[in-house]
VEXDREN-367460 format. One line per field, with one value per residue (C-alpha): z, x, y; residue in one letter. Coordinates in nm, 3 decimals. Each point is the difference from the previous one (the first is absolute). Last residue first. Layout:
# residues N
c3	Z, ...;
c1	X, ...;
c2	Y, ...;
resn	A, ...;
END
This chain:
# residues 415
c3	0.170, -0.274, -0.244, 0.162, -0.201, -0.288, -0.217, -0.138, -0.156, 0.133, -0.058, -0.142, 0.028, -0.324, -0.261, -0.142, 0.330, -0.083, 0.287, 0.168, -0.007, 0.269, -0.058, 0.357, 0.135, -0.103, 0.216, 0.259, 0.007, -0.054, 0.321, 0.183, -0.068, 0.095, 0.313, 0.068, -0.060, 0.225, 0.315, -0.096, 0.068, -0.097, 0.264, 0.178, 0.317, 0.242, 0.342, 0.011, 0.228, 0.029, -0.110, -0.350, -0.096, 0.199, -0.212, 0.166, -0.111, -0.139, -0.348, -0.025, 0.052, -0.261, -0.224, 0.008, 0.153, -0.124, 0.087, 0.098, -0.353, -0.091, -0.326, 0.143, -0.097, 0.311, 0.038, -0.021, 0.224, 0.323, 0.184, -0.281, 0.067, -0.258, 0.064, -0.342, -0.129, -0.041, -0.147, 0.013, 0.381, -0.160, -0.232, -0.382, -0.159, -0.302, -0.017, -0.099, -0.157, -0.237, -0.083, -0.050, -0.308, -0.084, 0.328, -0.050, 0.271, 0.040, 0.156, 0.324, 0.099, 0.284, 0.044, 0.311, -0.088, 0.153, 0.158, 0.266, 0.181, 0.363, 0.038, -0.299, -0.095, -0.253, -0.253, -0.044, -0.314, 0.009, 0.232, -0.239, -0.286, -0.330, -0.339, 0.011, 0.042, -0.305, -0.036, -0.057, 0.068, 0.034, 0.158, 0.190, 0.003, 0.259, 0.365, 0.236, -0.001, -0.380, -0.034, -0.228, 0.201, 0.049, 0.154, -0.193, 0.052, -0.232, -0.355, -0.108, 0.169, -0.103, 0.144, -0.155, -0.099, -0.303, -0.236, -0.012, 0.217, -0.029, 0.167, 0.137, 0.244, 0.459, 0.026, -0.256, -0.136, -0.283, -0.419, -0.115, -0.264, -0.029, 0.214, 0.248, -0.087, 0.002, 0.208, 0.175, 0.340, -0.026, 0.256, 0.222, -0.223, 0.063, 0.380, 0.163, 0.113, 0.213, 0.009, 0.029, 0.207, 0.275, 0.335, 0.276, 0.356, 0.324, -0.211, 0.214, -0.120, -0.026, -0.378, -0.103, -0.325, -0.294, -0.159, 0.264, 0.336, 0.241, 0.352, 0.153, 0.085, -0.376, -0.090, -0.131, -0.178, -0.337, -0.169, -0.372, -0.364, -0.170, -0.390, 0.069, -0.097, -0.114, -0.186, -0.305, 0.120, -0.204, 0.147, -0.256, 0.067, -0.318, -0.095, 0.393, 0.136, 0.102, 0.185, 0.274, -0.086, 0.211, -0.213, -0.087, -0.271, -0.041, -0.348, -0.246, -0.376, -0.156, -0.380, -0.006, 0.322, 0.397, 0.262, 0.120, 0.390, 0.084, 0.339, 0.055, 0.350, 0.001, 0.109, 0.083, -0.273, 0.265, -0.321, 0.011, 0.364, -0.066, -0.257, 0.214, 0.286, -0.209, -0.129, 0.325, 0.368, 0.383, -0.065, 0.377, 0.045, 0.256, 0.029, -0.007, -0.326, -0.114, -0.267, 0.149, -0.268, -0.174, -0.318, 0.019, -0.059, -0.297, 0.101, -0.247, -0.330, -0.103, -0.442, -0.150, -0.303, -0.113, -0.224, -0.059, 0.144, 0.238, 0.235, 0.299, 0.290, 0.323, 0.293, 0.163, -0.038, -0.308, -0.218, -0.305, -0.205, -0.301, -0.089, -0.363, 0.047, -0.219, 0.059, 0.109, 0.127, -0.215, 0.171, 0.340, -0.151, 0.289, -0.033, 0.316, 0.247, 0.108, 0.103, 0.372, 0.003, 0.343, 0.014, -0.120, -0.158, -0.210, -0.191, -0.199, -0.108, -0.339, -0.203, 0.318, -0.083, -0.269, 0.136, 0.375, -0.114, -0.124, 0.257, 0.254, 0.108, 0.397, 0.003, -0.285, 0.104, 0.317, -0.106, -0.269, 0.259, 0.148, -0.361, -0.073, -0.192, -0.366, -0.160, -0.345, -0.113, -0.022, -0.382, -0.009, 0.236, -0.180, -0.325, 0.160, 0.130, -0.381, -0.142, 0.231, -0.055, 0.228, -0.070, -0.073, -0.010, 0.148, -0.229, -0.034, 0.158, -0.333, -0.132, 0.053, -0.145, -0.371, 0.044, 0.041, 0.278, -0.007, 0.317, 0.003, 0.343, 0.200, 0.210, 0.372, 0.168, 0.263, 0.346;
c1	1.181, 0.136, 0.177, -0.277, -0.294, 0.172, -0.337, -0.105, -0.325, -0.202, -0.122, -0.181, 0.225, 0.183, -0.083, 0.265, 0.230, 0.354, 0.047, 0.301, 0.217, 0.022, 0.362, 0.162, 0.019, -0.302, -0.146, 0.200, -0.130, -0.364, 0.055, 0.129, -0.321, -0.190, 0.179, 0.002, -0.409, -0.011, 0.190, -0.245, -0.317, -0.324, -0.259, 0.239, -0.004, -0.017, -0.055, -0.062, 0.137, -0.219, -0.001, -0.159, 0.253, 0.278, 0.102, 0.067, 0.144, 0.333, -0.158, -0.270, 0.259, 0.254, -0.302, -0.073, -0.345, -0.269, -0.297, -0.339, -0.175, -0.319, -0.119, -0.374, -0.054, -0.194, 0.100, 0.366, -0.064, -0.236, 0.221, 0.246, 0.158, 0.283, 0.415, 0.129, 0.304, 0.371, 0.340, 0.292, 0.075, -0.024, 0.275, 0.002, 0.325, -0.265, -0.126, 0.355, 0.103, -0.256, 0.024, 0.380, -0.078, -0.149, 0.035, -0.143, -0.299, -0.058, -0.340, -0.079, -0.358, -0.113, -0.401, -0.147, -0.379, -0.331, -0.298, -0.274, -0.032, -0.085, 0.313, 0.239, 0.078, 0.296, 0.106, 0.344, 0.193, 0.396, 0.096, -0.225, 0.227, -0.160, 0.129, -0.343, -0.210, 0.150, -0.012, -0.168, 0.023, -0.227, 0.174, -0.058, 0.093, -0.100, -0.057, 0.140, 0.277, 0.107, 0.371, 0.133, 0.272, -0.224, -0.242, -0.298, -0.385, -0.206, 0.004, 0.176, -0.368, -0.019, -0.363, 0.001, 0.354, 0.255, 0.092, 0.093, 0.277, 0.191, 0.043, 0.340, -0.082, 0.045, -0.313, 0.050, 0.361, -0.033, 0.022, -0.141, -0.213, -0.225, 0.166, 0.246, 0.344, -0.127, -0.302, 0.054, 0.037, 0.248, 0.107, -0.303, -0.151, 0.215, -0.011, 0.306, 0.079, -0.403, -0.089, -0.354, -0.324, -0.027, -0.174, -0.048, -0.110, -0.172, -0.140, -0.308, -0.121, 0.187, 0.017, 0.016, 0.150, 0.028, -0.262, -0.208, -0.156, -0.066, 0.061, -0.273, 0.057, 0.101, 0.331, 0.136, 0.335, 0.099, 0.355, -0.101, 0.185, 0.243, 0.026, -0.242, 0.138, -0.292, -0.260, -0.204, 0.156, 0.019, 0.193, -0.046, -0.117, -0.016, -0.069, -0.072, 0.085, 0.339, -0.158, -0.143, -0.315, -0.319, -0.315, -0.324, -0.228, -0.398, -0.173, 0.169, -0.170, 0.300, -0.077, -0.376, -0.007, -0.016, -0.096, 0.329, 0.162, 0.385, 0.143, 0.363, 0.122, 0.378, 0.311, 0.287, 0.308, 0.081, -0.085, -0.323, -0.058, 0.098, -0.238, -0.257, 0.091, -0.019, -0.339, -0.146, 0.040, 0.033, -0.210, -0.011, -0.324, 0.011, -0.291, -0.191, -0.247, 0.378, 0.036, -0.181, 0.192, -0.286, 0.211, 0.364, 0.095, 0.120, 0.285, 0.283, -0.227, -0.044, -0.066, -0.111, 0.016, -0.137, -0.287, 0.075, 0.018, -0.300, 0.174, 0.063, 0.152, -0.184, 0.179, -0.119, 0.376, -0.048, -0.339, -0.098, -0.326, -0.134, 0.217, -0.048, 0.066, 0.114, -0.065, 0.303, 0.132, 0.208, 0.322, 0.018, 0.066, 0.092, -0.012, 0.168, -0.070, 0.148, -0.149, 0.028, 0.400, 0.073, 0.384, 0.361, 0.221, 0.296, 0.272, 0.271, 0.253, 0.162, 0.312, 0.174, 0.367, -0.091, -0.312, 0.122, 0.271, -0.236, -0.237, 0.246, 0.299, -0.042, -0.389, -0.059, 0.133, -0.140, -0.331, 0.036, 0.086, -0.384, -0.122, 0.234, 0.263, 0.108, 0.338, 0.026, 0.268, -0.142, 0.032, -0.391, -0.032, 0.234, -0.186, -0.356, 0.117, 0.119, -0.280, -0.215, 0.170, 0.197, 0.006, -0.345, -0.126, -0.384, -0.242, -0.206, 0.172, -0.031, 0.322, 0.161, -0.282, 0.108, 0.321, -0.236, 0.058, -0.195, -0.053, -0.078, -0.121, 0.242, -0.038, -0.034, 0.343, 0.047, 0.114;
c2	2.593, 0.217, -0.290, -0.194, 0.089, -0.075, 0.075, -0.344, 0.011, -0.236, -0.367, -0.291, -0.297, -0.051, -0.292, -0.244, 0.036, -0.180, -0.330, -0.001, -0.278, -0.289, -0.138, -0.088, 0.340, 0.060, -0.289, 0.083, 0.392, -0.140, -0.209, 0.315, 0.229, -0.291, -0.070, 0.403, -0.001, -0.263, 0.156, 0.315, -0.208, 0.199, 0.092, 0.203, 0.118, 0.339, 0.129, 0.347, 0.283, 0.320, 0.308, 0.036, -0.282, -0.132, -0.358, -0.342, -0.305, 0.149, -0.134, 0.275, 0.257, -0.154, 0.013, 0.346, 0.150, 0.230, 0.219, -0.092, -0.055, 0.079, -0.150, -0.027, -0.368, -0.040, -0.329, 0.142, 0.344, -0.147, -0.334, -0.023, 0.332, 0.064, 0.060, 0.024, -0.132, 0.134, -0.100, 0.163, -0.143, -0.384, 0.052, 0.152, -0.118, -0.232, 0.367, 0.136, -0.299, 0.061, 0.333, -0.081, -0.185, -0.370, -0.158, -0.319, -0.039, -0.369, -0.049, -0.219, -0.158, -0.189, -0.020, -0.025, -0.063, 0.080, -0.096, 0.229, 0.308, -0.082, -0.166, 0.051, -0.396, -0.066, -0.266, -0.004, 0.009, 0.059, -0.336, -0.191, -0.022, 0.087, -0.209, -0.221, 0.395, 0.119, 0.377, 0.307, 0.384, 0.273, 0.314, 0.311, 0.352, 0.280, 0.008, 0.266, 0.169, -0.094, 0.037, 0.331, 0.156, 0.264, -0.202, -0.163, -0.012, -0.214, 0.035, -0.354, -0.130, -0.379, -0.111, -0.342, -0.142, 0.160, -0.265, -0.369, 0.000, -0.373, -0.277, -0.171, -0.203, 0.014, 0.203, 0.194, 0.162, 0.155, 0.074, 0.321, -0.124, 0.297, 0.263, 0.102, 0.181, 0.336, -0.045, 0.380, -0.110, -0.296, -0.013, 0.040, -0.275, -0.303, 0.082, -0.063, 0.375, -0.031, -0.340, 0.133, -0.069, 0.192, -0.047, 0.288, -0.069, 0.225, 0.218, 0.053, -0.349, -0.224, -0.195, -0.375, -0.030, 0.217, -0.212, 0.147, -0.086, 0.283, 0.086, 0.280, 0.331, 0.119, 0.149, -0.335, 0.007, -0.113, 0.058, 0.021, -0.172, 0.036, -0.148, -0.291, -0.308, -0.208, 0.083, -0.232, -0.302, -0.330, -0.287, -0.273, -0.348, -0.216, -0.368, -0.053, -0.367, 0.171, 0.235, -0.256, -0.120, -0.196, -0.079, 0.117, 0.057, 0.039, 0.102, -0.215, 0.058, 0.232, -0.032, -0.030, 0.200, -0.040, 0.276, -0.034, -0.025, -0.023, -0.128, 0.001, -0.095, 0.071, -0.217, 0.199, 0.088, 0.246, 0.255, -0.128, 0.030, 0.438, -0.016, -0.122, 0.205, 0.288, -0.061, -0.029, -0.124, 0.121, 0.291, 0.067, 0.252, 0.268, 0.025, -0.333, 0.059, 0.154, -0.281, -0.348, -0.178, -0.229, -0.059, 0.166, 0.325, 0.180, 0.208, -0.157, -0.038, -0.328, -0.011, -0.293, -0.217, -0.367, 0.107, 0.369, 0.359, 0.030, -0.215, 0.256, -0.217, -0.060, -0.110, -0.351, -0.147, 0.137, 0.031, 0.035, 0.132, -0.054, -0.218, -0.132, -0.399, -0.253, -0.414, -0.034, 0.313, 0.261, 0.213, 0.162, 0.321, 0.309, 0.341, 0.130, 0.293, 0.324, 0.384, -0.099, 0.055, -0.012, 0.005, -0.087, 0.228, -0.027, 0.208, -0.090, 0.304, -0.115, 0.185, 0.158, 0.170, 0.273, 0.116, 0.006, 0.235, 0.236, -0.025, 0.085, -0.236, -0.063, 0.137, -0.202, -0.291, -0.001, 0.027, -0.281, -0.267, -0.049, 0.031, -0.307, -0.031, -0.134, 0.121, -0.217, -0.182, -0.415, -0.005, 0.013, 0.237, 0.253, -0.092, 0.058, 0.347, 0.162, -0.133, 0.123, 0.326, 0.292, 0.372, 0.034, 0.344, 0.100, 0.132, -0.250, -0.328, -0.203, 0.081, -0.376, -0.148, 0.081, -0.234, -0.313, -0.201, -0.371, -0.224, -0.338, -0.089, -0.151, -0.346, 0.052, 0.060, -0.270, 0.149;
resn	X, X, X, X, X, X, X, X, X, X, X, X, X, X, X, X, X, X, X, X, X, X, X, X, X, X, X, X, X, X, X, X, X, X, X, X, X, X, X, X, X, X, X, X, X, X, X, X, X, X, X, X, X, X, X, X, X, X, X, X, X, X, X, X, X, X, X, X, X, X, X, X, X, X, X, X, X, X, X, X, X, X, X, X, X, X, X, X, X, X, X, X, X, X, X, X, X, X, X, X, X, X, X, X, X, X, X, X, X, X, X, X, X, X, X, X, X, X, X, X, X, X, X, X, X, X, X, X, X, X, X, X, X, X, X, X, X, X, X, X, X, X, X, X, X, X, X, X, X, X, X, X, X, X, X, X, X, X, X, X, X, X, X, X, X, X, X, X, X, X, X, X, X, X, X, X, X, X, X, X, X, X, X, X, X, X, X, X, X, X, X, X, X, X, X, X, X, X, X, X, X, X, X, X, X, X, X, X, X, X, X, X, X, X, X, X, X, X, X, X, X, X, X, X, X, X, X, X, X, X, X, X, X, X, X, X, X, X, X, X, X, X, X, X, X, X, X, X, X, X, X, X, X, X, X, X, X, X, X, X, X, X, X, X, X, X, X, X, X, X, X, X, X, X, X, X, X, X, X, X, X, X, X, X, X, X, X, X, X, X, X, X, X, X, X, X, X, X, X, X, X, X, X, X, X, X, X, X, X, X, X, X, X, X, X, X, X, X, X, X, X, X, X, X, X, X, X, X, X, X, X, X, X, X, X, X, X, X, X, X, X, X, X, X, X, X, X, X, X, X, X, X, X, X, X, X, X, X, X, X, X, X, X, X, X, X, X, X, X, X, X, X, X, X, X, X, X, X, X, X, X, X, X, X, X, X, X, X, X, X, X, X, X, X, X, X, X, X, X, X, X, X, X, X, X, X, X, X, X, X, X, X, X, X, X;
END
């Protein structure tokens, strides 16, 4: 696969004590050169495990330089600003349209924003329960990245300056000046397994639920997710260079609704969710097998995003957490038919990851069916495409600005 063109990148030796409190034993600097002259050790989160248990953290740390991770999943908290560039005569949208999906244009004359779950224009929503929500803002951005033809329409109340009030045409992304993938939370660090304890099946972004607990749905790649091994944000930050949706992009801080608080185990992995991301990218680099649009029925539009993080392992902390397998980490079981509308905070118990990916759990006595919502033979393509494209000269990008965080306690030198 083609290796999108690097961004610049620029080490400075005073980022390589950043981690508060925590001792680096290994550089950027250090990494980037080995992957530049074609020496460094890069696996993937799936590998890691197995390394660490066969050589120890220690050992680990001084053999692995990169672990790649990926995940790919409903990410409804995405969208893309998108230019498409001065009419003739001028016009200051007032509003926009996509394929008959409304885009925000209270920014400026010829921009827009299309959020992944808006709907399209005269859906009949959940008037017909369950509703189908068979297109939105994800499907547009999804067409754009197919390089499909688009139906732009654009309305004005007409100016001095910008006198067109009515415009329409048919695009594909290349007639766009700009279309950047902008999403304020993706990449969920953890996440819940949902069951249904209600009589009645309901309709959730989770999925469609049983009731009496017939069904559980997650929603994590579990040992592959970028997040989960990374739990403390160490090596991800401003500029934190990625893998997204098939480009490089880049994070662009912490997302909406990042919790670093939330519950951890001993060995210091959130158990429920925690840590998000906002990250960007160029839509014309994308490649549309990592960006789906997606349709929950009975809850509405979203967006299967692929993203994958390079973890350099900085110390033996590191290779410790990036060693973490699917049976260290845990989620929370929740009841979406009373407890998560309700917004009660009342959790059922917990499960591990390995459980939830045997296909069936036991849990408060009885045997459960379950399934993901996120694609785990994804998240290892992604996690091995970033490995290639290290392999062959991708360098890691040096965070400018730290996640918000913790304190680190080495929760799992006694857990």
């Amino acid at each position: 696969m083609r290796i999108p063109a690097f961004m610049t990148v620029h080490t400075h030796q005073e980022r390589e004590h950043t981690m508060s409190g925590v001792e680096i034993k290994k550089s950027y600097e250090e990494i980037n050169k080995k992957i530049e002259e074609g020496k460094a050790v890069v696996v993937t989160a799936e590998e890691m495990p197995e390394i660490v248990a066969r050589e120890g953290a220690d050992g680990a740390f001084k053999k692995v330089d990169v672990v790649t991770t990926g995940t790919f999943g409903a990410m409804c908290s995405s969208g893309a600003f998108l230019n498409f560039g001065h009419t003739r005569p001028r016009i200051k949208a007032s509003k926009v349209w996509l394929n008959n999906v409304e885009a925000y244009a209270g920014i400026a004359a010829v921009d827009c924003y299309i959020g992944a779950t808006q709907v399209r224009e005269n859906d009949p929503l959940n008037m017909v329960h369950p509703g189908r929500f068979k297109y939105g803002g994800g499907h547009v951005i999804e067409d754009l990245i197919a390089r499909k033809r688009v139906k732009l329409k654009a309305v004005g109340y007409g100016t001095d300056c910008y006198p067109l009030k009515e415009y329409e045409a048919e695009i594909t992304i290349d007639d766009l000046r700009d279309a950047i993938l902008f999403n304020p939370r993706n990449a969920y660090q953890n996440y819940n397994c949902a069951v249904n304890l209600s009589g009645k099946t309901i309709y959730t972004y989770m999925g469609i639920l049983k009731p009496d607990m017939v069904n559980a749905a997650y929603s994590s790649a579990g040992q592959l997710s970028p997040l989960l091994n990374d739990p403390f944000y160490w090596s991800i930050g401003t500029g934190t260079r990625i893998f997204l949706c098939g480009a490089a992009g880049s994070v662009v801080y912490s997302g909406t609704q990042h919790a670093p608080g939330a519950k951890r185990g001993r060995n210091g992995i959130p158990r429920e969710g925690s840590g998000t991301i906002s990250v960007i990218g160029n839509m014309k680099e994308m490649d549309r097998r990592f960006i789906r649009g997606a349709s929950f029925t009975g809850y509405g539009c979203s967006l299967m995003v692929g993203i994958g993080i390079p973890i350099p392992v900085l110390n033996k902390d590191m290779a410790y957490f990036t060693g973490r397998s699917d049976k260290d980490i845990f989620c929370q079981v929740v009841d979406y038919g009373s407890d998560y509308p309700s917004n009660n905070g009342r959790t059922l118990g917990e499960v591990s990851y390995t459980e939830l990916k045997s296909g069936r759990i036991e849990f408060m006595g009885k045997t459960i069916e379950t399934a993901p919502l996120s694609s785990y033979p994804m998240a290892r393509m992604i996690a091995q495409t970033l490995k290639e494209w290290i392999m062959k000269g991708f360098t890691l990008g040096v965070p400018q600005t730290p996640l918000p965080t913790v304190p680190y306690g080495r929760q799992h030198e006694t857990g």
